[in-house]
C-alpha positions, -999 to +999 in steps of 0.1 A: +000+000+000+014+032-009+015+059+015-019+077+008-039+111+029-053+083+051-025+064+059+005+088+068-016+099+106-016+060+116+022+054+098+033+084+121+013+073+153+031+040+154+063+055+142+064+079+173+068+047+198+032+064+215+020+041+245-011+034+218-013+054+189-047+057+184-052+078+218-025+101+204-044+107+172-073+109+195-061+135+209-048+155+179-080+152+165-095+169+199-074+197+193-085+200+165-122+200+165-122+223+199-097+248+180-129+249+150-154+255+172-136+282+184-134+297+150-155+317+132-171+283+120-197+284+143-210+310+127-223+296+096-262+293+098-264+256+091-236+251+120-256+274+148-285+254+137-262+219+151-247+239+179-276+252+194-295+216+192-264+197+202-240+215+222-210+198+241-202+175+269-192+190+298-156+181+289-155+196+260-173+226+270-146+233+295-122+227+270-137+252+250-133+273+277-104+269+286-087+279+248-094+313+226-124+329+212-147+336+239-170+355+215-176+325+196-180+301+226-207+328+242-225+332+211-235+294+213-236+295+247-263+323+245-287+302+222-278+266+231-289+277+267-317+284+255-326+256+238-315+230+269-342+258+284-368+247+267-362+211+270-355+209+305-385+231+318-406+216+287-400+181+301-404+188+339-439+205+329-446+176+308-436+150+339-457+167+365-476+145+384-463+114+373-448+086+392-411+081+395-411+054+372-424+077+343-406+112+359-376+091+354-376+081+315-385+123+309-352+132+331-336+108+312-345+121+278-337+158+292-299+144+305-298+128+264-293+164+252-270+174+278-241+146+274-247+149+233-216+165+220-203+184+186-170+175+195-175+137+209-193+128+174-172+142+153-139+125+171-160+092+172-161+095+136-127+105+129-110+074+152-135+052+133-118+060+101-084+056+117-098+021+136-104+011+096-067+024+085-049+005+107-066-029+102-064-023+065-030-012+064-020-044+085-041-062+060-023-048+028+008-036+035+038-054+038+057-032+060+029-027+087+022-062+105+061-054+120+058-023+132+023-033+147+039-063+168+068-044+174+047-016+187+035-006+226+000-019+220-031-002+219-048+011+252-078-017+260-105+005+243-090+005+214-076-029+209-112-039+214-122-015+186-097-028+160-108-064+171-144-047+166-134-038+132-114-066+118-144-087+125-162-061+102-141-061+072-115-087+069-123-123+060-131-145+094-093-165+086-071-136+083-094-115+113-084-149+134-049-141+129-052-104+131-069-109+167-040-136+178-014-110+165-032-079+186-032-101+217+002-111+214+007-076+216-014-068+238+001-096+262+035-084+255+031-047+256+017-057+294+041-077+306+066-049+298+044-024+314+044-048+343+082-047+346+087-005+348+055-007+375+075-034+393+106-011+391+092+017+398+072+007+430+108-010+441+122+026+434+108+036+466+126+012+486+155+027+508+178-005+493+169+011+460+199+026+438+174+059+428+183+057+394+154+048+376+152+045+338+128+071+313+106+038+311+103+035+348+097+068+355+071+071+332+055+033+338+023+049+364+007+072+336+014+042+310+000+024+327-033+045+337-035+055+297-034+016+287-061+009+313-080+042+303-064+055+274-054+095+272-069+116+298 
């Protein structure tokens, strides 16, 4: 497979030795989408129209916060409230007088709008493309398969997406070996982990020479981002 638009972010990923390079394009891909909804972007009709029905998560609404263009940010702010408004009150209104049983499924509808997210969708469908790059380059390209096993892994979400996905689009034969290869890794990429968080805890021992190695040093946030992948 030749090196294509689609394929150079996943090449690069795994050729940066990340602790699992799809978090890292992950979180490119963050940056990315809070920097346009920052931009003057949001204030194209059809995209106010999305906005003000969808909003953000509270993570990335802080995240918009916290970066520049506050006009922007309190222009959607200013008419997304107002839509959550009328949703909220709409279904309390709606809900009163009913059991808790009923009251429950209207909150529940009212909380659907406020964990629905611009930014969450729009990464979801960006990693989904990347999910489908990776298996397809380890699929076609010669060169990949090795620097996938001789790669840190994935964090667990993501190996269970590209397991997900090679189920989807390879044949069942070569997604049986694709899986056995990914837990290999997997396996590997642990036990390794394993080792710097034995090190590391061993550190603190006063027998300890209190020299510990890049890997060691860094083992307890590996270790937290393969269990829950980049903060």
């Amino acid at each position: 497979m030749k090196y294509e638009l689609e394929t150079i972010p996943v090449w690069r990923a795994y050729e940066s030795g990340a602790a699992c390079p799809l978090c890292m394009l992950q979180d490119e891909a963050e940056k990315q989408y809070v920097k346009f909804f920052l931009g003057n972007s949001v204030m194209a009709p059809e995209m106010r129209v999305q906005v003000n029905e969808t909003g953000f998560c509270r993570r990335h609404f802080h995240k918009l916060l916290a970066g520049e263009g506050k006009l922007g940010l309190s222009l959607v702010a200013q008419t997304h409230i107002d839509e959550v408004t009328k949703n909220v009150a709409g279904k309390l209104r709606a809900a009163g007088g009913l059991r808790r049983k009923r009251l429950g499924a209207y909150v529940a509808e009212a909380r659907e709008q406020l964990a629905d997210c611009m930014v969450c969708r729009r990464m979801a469908y960006t990693l989904g493309n990347y999910t489908f790059t990776l298996v397809t380059l380890w699929a076609d390209d010669e060169a990949f398969p090795a620097a996938y096993r001789a790669s840190h892994g994935l964090c667990f979400a993501h190996t269970l997406d590209v397991a997900e996905m090679a189920a989807r689009i390879l044949p069942r034969e070569r997604s049986a070996e694709f899986l056995s290869v990914t837990a290999d890794v997997l396996e590997k990429s642990v036990s390794d982990l394993a080792a710097d968080l034995e090190s590391f805890v061993q550190g603190f021992d006063y027998r300890s020479s209190g020299h510990p190695t890049e890997a060691v040093k860094s083992a307890p946030s590996r270790a937290i981002e393969k269990l829950a992948g980049r903060g």
